[in-house]
C-alpha positions in Angstrom: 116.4 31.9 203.2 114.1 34.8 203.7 113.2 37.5 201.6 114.0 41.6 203.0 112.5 43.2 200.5 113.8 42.2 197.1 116.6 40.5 199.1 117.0 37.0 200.1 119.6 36.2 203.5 121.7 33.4 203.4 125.1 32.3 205.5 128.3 33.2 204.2 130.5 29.8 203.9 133.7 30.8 204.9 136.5 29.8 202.1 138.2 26.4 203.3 135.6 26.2 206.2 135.6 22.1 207.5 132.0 22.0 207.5 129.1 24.1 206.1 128.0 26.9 208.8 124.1 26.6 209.2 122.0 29.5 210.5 118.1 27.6 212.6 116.9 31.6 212.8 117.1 33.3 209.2 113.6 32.9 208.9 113.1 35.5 211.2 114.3 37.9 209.1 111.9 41.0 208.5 112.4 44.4 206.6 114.3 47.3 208.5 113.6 50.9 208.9 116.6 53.4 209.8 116.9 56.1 212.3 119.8 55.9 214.3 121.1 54.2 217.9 118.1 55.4 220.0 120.0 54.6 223.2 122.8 56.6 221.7 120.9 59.1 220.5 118.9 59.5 224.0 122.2 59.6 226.1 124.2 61.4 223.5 126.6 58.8 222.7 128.2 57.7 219.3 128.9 55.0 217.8 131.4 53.2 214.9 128.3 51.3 212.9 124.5 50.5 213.6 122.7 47.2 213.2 119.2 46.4 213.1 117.5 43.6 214.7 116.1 41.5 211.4 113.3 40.4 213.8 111.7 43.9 215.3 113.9 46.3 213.5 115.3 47.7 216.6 118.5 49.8 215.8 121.7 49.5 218.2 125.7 49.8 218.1 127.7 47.3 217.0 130.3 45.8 219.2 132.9 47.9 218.5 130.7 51.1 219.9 131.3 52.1 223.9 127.5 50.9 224.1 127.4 47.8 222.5 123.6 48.6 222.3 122.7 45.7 219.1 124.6 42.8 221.7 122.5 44.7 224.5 119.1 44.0 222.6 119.9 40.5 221.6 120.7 39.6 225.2 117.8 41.2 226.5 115.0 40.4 223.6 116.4 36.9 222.2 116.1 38.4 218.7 119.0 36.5 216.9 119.3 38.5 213.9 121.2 41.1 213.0 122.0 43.1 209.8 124.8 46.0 209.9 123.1 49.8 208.2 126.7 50.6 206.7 126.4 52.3 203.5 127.5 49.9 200.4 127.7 47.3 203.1 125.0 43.8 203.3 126.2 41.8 206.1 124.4 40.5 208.6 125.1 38.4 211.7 123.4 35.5 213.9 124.0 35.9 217.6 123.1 32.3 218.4 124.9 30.5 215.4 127.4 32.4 215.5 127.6 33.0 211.8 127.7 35.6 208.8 124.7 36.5 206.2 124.9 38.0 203.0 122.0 39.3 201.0 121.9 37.7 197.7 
């Protein structure tokens, strides 16, 4: 577990899950400042939600955006971590592992 701020990351353990999901990268995990898809913004695009890399705080479209721009930086950086800007939402994501985080 990390600390963002006041908050610490953890994985979510799915309810029922066989075995319990483990996350190698959370202590990557660094404070995030907000200002929008810059890709998006550049070429005028939109998007559905943003994430920001835990790691450099780079901001990108989720999956579900026509740029895919958060995917984009993982693939290209390496930065495994992942936390959605959503108001009244705390998820986050690890690329790698393949798993949920919740702030807690």
């Amino acid at each position: 577990m990390v600390s963002e701020g006041s908050a610490t990351w953890r994985v979510t353990q799915p309810p029922g899950a066989a075995r319990e999901r483990t996350c190698r990268h959370v202590g990557l995990a660094r404070p995030v400042e907000v200002a929008g898809c810059s890709r998006c913004l550049t070429s005028g695009g939109s998007w559905v939600n943003l994430l920001a890399c835990l790691q450099c705080g780079a901001v990108g479209c989720c999956d579900s955006s026509p740029g895919r721009h958060a995917y984009e930086h993982f693939a290209g950086t390496g930065h495994p971590l992942a936390r959605t800007l959503k108001a009244g939402r705390t998820w986050g994501w690890c690329y790698v592992d393949e798993v949920f985080l919740e702030q807690g």
